[in-house]
HTML snippet that shows the backbone in 3Dmol.js (N, CA, C, O; Angstrom):
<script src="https://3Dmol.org/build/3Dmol-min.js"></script>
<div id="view" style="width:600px;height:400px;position:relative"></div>
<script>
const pdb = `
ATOM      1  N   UNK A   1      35.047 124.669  39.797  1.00  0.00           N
ATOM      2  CA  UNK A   1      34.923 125.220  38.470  1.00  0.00           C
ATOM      3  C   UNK A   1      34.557 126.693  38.552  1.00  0.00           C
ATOM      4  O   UNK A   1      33.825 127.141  39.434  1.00  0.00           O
ATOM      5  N   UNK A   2      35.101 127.419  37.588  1.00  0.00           N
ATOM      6  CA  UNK A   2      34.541 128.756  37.537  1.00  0.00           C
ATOM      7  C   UNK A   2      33.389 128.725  36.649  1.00  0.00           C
ATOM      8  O   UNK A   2      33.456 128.262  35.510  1.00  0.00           O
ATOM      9  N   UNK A   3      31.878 129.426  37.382  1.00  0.00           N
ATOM     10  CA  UNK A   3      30.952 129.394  37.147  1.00  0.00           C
ATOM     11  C   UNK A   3      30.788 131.001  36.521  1.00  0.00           C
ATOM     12  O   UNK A   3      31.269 132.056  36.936  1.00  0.00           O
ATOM     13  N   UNK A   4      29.870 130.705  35.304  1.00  0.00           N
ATOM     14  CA  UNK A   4      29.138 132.300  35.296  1.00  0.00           C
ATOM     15  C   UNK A   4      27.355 131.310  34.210  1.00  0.00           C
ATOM     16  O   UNK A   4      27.336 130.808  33.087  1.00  0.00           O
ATOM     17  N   UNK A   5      26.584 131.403  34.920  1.00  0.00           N
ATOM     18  CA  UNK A   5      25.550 130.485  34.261  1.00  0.00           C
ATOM     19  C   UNK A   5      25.178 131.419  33.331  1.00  0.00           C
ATOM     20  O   UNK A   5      23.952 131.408  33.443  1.00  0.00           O
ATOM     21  N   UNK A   6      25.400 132.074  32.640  1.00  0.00           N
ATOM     22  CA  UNK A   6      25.142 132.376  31.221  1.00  0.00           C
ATOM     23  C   UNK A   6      26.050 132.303  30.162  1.00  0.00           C
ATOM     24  O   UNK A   6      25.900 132.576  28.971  1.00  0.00           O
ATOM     25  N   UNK A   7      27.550 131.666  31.128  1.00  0.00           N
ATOM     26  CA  UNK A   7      28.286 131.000  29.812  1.00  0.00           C
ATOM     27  C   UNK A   7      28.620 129.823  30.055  1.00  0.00           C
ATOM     28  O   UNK A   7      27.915 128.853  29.777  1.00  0.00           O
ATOM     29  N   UNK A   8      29.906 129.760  30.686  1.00  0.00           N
ATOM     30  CA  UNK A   8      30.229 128.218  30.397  1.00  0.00           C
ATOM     31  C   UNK A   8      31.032 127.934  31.930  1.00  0.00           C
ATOM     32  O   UNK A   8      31.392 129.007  32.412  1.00  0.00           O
ATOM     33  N   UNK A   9      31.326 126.946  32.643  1.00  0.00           N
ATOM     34  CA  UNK A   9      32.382 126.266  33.347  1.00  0.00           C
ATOM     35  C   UNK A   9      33.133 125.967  33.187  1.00  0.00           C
ATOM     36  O   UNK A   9      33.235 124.985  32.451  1.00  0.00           O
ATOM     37  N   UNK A  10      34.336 126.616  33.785  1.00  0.00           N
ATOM     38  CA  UNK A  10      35.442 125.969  33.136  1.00  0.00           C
ATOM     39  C   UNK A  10      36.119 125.800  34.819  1.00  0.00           C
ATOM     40  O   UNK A  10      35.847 126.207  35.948  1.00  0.00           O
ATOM     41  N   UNK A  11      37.188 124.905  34.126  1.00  0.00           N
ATOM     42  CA  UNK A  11      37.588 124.124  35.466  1.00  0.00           C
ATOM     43  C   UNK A  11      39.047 124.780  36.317  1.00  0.00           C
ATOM     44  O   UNK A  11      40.120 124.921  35.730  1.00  0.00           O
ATOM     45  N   UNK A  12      38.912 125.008  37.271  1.00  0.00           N
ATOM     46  CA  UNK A  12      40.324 126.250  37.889  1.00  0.00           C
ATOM     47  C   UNK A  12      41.454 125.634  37.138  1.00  0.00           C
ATOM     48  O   UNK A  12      41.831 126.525  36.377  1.00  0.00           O
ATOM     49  N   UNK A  13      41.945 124.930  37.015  1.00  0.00           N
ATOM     50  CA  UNK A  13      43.504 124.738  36.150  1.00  0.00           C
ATOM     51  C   UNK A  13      43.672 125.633  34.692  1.00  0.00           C
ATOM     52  O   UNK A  13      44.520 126.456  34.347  1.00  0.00           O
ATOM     53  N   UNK A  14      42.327 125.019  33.926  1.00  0.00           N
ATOM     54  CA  UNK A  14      42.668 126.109  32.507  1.00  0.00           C
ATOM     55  C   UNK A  14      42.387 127.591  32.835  1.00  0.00           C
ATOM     56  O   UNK A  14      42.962 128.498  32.233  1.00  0.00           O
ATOM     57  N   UNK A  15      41.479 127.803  33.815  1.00  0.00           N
ATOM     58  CA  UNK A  15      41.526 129.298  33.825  1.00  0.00           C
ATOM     59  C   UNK A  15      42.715 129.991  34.434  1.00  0.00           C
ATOM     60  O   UNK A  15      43.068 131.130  34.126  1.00  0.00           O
ATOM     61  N   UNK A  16      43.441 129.042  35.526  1.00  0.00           N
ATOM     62  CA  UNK A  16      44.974 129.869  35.906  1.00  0.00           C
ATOM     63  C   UNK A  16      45.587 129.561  34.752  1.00  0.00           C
ATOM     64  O   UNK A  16      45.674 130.582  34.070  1.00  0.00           O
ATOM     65  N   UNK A  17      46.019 128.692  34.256  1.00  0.00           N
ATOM     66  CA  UNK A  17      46.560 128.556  33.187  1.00  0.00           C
ATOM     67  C   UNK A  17      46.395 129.544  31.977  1.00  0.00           C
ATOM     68  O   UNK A  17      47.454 129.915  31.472  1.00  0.00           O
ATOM     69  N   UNK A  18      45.028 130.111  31.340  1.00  0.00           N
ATOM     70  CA  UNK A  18      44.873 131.567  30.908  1.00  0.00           C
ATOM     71  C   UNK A  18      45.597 132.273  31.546  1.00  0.00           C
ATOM     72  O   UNK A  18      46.631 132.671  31.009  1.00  0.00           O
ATOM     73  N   UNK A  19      45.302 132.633  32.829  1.00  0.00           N
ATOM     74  CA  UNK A  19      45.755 133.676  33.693  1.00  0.00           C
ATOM     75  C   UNK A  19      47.405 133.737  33.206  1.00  0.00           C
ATOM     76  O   UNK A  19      48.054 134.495  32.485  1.00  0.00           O
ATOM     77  N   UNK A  20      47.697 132.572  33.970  1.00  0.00           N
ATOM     78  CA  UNK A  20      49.749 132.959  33.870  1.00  0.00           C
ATOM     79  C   UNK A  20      49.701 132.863  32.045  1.00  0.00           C
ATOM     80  O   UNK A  20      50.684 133.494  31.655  1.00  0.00           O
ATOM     81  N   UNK A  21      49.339 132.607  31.491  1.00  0.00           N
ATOM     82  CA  UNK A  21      49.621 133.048  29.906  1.00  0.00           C
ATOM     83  C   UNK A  21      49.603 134.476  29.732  1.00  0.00           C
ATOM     84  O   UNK A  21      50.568 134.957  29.139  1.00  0.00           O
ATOM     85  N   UNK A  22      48.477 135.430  30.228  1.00  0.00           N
ATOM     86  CA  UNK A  22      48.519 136.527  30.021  1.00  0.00           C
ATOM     87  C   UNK A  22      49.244 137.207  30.734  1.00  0.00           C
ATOM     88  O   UNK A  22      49.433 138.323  30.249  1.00  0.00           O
ATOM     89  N   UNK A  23      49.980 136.949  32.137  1.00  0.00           N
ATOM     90  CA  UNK A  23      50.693 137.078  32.866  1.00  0.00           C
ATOM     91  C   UNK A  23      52.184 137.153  32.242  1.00  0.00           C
ATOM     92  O   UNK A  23      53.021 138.045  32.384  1.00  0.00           O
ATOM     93  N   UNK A  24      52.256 136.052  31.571  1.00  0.00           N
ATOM     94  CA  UNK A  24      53.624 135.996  30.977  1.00  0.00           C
ATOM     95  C   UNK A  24      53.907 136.467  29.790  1.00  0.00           C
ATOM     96  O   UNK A  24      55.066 136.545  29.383  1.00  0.00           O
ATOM     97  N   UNK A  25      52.668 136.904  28.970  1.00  0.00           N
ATOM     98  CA  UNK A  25      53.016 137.744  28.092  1.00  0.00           C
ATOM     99  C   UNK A  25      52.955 139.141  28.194  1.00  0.00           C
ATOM    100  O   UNK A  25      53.326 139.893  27.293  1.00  0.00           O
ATOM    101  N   UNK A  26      52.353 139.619  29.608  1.00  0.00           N
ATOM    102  CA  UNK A  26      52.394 141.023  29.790  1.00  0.00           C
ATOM    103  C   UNK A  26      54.360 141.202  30.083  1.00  0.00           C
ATOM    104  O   UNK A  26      55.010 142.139  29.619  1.00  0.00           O
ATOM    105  N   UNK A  27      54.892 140.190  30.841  1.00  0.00           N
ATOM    106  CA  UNK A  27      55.989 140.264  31.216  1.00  0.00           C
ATOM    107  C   UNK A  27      57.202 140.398  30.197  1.00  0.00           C
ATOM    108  O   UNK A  27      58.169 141.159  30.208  1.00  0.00           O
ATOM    109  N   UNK A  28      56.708 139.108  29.057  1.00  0.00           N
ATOM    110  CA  UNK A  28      57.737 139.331  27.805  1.00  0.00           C
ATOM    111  C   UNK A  28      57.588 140.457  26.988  1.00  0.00           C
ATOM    112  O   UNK A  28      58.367 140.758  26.083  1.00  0.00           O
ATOM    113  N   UNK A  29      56.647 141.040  27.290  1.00  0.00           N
ATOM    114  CA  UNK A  29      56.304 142.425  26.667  1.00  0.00           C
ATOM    115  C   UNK A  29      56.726 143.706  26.779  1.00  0.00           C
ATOM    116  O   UNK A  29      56.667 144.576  25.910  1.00  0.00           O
ATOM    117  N   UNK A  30      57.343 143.830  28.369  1.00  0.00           N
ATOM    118  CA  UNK A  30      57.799 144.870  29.141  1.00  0.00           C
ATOM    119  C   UNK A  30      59.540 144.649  28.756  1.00  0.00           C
ATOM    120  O   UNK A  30      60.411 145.505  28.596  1.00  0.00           O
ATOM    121  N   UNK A  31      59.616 143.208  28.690  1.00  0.00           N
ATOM    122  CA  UNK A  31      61.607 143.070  29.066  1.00  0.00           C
ATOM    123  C   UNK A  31      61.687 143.829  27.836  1.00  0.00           C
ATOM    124  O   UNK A  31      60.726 144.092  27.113  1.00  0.00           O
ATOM    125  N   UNK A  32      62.739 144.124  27.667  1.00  0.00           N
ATOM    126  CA  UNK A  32      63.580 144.781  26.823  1.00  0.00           C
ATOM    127  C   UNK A  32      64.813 143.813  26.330  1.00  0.00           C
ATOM    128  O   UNK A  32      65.426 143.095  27.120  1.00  0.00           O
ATOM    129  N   UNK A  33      65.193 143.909  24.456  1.00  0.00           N
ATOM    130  CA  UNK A  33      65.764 143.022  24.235  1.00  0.00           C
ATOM    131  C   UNK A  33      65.745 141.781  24.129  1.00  0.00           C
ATOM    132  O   UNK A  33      64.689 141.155  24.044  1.00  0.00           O
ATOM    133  N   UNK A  34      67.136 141.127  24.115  1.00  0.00           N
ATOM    134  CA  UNK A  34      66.977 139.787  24.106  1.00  0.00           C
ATOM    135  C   UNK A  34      67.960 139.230  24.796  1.00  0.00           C
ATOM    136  O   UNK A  34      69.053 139.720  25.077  1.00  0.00           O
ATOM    137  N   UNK A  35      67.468 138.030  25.098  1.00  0.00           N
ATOM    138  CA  UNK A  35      68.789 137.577  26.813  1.00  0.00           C
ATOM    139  C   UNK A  35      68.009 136.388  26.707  1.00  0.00           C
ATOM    140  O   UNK A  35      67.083 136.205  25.917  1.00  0.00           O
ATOM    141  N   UNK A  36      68.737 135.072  28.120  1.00  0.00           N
ATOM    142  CA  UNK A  36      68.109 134.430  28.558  1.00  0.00           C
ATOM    143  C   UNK A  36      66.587 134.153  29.340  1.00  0.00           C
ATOM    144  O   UNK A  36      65.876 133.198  29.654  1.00  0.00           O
ATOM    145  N   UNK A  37      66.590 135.577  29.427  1.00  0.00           N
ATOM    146  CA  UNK A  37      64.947 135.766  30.725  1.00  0.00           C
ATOM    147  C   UNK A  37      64.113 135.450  29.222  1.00  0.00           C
ATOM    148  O   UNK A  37      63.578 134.348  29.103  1.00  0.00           O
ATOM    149  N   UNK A  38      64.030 136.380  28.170  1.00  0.00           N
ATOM    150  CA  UNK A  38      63.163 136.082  26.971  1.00  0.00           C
ATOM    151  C   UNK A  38      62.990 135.182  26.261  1.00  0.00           C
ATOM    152  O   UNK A  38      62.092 135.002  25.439  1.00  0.00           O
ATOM    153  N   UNK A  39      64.096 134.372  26.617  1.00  0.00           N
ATOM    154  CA  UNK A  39      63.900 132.455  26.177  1.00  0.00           C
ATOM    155  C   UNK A  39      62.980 131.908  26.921  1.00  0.00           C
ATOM    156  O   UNK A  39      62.041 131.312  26.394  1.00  0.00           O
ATOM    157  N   UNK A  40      63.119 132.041  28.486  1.00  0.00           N
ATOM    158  CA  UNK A  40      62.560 131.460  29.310  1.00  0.00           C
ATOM    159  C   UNK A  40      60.975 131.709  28.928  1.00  0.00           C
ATOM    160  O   UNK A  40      60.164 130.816  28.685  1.00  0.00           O
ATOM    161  N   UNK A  41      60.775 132.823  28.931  1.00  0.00           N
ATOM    162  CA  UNK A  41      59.217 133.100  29.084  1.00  0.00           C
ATOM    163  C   UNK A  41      58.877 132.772  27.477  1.00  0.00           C
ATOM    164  O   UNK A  41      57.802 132.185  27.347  1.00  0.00           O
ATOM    165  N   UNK A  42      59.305 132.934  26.730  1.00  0.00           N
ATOM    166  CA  UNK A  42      58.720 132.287  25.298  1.00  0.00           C
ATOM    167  C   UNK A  42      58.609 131.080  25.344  1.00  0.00           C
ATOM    168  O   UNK A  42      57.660 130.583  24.737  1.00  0.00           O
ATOM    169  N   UNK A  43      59.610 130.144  26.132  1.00  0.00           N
ATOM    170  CA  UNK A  43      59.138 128.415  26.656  1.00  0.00           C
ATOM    171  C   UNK A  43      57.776 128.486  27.317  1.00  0.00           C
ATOM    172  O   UNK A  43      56.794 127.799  27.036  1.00  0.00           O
ATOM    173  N   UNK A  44      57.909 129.725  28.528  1.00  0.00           N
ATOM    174  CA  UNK A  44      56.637 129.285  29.286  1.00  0.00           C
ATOM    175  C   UNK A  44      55.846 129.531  28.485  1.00  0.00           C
ATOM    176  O   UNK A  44      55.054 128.589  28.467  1.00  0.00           O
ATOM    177  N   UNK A  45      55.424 130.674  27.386  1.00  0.00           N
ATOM    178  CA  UNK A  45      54.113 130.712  26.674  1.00  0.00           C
ATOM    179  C   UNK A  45      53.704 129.430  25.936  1.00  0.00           C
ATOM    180  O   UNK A  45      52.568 128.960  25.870  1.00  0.00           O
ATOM    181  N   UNK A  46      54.587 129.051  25.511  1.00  0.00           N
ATOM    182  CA  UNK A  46      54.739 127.843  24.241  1.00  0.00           C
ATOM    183  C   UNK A  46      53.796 126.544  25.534  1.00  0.00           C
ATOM    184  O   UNK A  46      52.700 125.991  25.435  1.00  0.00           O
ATOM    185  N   UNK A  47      54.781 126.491  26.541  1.00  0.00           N
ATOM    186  CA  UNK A  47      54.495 125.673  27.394  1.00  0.00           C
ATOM    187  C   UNK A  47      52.659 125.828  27.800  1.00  0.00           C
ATOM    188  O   UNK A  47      51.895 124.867  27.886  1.00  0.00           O
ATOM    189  N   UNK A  48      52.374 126.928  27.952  1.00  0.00           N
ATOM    190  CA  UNK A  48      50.698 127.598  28.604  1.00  0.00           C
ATOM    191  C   UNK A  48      50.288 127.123  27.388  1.00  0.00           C
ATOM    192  O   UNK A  48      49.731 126.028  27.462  1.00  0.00           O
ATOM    193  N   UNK A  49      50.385 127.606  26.265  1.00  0.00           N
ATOM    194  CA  UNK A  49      49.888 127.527  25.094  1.00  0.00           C
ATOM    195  C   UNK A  49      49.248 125.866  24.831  1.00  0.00           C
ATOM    196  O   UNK A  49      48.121 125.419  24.618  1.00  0.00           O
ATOM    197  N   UNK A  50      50.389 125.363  24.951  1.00  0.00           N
ATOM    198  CA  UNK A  50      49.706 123.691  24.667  1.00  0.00           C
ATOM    199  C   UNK A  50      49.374 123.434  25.695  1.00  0.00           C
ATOM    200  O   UNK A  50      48.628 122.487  25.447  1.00  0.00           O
ATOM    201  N   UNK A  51      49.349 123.581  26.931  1.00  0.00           N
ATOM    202  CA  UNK A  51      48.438 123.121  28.449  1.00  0.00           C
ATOM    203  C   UNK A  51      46.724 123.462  28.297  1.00  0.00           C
ATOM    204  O   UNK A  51      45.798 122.732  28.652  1.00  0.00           O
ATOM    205  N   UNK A  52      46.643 124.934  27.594  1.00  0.00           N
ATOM    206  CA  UNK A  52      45.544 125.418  27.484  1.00  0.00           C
ATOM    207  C   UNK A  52      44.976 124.866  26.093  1.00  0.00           C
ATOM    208  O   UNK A  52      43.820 124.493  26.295  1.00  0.00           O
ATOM    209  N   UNK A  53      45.279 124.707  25.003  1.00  0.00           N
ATOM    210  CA  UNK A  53      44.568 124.182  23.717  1.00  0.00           C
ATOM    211  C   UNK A  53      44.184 122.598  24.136  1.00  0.00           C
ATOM    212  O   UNK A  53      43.019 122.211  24.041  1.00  0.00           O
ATOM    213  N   UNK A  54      44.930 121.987  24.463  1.00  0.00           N
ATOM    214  CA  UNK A  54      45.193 120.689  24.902  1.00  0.00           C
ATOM    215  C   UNK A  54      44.023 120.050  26.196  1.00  0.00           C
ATOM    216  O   UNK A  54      43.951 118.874  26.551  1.00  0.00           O
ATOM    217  N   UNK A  55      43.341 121.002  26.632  1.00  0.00           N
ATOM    218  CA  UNK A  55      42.558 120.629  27.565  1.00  0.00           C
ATOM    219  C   UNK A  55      41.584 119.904  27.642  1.00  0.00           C
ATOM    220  O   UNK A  55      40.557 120.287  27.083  1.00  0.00           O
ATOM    221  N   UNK A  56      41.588 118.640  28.351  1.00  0.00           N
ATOM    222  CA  UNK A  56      40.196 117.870  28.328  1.00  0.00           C
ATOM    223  C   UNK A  56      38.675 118.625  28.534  1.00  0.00           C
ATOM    224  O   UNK A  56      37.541 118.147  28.489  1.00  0.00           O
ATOM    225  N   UNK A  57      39.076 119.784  28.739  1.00  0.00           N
ATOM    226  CA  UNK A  57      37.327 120.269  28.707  1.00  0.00           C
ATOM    227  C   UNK A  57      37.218 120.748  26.917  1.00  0.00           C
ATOM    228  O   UNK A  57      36.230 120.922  26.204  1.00  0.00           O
ATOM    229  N   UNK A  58      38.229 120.819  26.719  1.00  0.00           N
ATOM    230  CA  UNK A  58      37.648 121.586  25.077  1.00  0.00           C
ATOM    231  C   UNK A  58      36.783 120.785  24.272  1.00  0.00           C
ATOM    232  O   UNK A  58      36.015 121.293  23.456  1.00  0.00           O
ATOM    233  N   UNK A  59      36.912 119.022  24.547  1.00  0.00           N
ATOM    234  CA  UNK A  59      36.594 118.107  24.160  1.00  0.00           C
ATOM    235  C   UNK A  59      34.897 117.672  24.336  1.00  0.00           C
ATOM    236  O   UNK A  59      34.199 116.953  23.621  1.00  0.00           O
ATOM    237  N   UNK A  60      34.578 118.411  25.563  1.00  0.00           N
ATOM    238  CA  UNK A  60      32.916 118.398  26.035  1.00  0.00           C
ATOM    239  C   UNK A  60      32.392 119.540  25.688  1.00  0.00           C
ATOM    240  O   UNK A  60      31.298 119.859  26.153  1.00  0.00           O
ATOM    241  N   UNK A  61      33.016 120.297  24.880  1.00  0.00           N
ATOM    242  CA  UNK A  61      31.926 121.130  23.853  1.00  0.00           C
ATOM    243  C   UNK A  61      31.834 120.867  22.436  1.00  0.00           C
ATOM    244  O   UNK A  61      32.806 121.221  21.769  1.00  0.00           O
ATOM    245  N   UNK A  62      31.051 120.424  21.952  1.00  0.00           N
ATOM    246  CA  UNK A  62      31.422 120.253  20.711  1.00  0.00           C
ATOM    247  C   UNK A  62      30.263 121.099  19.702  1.00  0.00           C
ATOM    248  O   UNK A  62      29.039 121.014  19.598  1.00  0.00           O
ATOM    249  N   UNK A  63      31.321 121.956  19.020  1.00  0.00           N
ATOM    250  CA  UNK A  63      30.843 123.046  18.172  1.00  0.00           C
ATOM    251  C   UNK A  63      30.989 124.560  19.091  1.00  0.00           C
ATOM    252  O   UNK A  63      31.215 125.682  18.639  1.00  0.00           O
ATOM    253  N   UNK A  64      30.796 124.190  20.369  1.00  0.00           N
ATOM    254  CA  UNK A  64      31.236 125.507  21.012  1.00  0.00           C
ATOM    255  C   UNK A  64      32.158 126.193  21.613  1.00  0.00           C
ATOM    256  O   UNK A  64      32.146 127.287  22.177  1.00  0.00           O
ATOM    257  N   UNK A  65      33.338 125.047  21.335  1.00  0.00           N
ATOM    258  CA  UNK A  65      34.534 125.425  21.456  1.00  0.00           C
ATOM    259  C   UNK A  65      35.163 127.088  21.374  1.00  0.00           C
ATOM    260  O   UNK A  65      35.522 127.773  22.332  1.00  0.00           O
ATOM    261  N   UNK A  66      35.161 127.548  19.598  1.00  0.00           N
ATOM    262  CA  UNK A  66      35.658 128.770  19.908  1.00  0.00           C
ATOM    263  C   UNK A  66      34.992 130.071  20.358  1.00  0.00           C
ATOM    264  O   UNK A  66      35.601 131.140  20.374  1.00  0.00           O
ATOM    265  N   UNK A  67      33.511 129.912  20.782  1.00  0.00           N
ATOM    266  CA  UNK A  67      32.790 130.902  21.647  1.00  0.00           C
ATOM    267  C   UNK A  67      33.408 130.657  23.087  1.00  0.00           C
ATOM    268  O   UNK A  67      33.531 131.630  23.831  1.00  0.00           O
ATOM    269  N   UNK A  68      33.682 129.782  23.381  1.00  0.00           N
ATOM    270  CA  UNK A  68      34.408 129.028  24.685  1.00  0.00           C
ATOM    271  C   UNK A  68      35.712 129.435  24.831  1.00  0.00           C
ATOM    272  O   UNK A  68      36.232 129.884  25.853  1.00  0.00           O
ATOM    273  N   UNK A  69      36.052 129.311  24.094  1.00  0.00           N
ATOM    274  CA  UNK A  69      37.542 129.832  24.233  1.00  0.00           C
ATOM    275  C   UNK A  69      37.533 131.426  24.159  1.00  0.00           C
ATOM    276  O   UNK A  69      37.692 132.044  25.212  1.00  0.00           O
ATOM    277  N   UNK A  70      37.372 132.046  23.088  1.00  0.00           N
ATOM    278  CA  UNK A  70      36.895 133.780  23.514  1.00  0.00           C
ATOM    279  C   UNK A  70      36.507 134.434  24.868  1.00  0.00           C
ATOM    280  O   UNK A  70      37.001 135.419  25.417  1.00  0.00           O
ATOM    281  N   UNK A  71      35.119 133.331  25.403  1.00  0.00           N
ATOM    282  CA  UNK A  71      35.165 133.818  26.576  1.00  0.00           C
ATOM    283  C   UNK A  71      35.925 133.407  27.533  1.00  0.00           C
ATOM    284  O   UNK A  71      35.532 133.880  28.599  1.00  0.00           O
ATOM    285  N   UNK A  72      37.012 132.615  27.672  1.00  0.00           N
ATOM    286  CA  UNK A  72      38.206 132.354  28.573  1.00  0.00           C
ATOM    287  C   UNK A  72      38.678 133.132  28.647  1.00  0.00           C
ATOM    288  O   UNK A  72      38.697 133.858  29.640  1.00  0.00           O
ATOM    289  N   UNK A  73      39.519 133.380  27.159  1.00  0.00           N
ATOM    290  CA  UNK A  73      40.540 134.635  27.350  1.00  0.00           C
ATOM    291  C   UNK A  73      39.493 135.977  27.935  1.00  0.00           C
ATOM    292  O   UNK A  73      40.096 136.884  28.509  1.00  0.00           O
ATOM    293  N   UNK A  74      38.367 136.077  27.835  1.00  0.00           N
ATOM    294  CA  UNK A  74      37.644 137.763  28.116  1.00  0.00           C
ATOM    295  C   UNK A  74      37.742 137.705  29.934  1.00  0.00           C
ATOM    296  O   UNK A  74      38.097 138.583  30.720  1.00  0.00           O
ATOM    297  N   UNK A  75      37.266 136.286  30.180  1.00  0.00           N
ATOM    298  CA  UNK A  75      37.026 136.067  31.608  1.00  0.00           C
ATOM    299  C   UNK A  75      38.985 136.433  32.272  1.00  0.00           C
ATOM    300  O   UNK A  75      39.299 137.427  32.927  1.00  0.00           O
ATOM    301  N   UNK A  76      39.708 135.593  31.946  1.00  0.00           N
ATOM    302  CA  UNK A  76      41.242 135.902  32.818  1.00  0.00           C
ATOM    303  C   UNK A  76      41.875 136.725  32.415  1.00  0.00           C
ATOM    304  O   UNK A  76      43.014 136.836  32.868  1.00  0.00           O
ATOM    305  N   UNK A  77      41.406 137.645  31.402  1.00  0.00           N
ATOM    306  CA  UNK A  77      41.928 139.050  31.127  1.00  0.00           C
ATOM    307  C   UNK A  77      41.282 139.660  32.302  1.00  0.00           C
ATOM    308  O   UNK A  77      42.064 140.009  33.186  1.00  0.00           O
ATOM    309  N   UNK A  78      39.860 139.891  32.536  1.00  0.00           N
ATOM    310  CA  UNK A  78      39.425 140.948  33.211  1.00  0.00           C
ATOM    311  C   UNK A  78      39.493 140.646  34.631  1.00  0.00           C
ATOM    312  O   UNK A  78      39.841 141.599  35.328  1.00  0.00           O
ATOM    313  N   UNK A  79      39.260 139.621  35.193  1.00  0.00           N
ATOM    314  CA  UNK A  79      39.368 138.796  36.005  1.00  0.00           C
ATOM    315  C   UNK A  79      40.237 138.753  36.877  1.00  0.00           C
ATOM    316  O   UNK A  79      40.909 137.725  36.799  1.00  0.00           O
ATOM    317  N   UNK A  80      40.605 139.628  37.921  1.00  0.00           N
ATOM    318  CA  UNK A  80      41.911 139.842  39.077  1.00  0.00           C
ATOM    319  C   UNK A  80      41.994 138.790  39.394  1.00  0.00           C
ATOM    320  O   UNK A  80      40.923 138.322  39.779  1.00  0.00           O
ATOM    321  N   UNK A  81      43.410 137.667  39.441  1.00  0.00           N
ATOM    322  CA  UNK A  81      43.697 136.736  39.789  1.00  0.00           C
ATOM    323  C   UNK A  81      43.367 136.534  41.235  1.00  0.00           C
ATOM    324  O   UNK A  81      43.243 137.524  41.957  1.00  0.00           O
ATOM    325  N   UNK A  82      43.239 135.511  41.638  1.00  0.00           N
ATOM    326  CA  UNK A  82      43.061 135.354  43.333  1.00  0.00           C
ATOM    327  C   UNK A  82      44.614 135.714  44.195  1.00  0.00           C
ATOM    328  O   UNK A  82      44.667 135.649  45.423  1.00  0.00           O
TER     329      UNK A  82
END
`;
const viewer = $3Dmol.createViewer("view");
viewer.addModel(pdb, "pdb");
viewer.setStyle({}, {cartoon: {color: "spectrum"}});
viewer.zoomTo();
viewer.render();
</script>
């Protein structure tokens, strides 16, 4: 689990899973136009998107969910992937 004891644990799958979300939207961000590559990666977001909302840890906070989630996205934004 990724630890920071003044917030929360979260478990390595949803935090790569953040990660390649922001990953893949830095990417659909850069292409230019519209083509097959910009289908693809709008599946994968769609795809990250419900992997990450969908997560059995969201379920063991209850009420602290969207402080939890804020700090996900703050943590695999800033956070150099491994």
């Amino acid at each position: 689990m990724c630890q920071n004891p003044a917030m929360h644990d979260f478990p390595e799958d949803l935090v790569q899973a953040q990660r390649d979300w922001y990953a893949t939207y830095r990417e659909l961000a850069a292409s230019a136009g519209t083509g097959s590559r910009t289908t693809v990666l709008r599946r994968r977001l769609v795809r990250l998107s419900v992997r990450i909302s969908a997560h059995p840890y969201w379920a063991s906070l209850p009420g602290g969910a969207p402080a939890a989630r804020m700090h996900l996205k703050e943590l695999s934004w800033t956070e150099p992937a491994p």
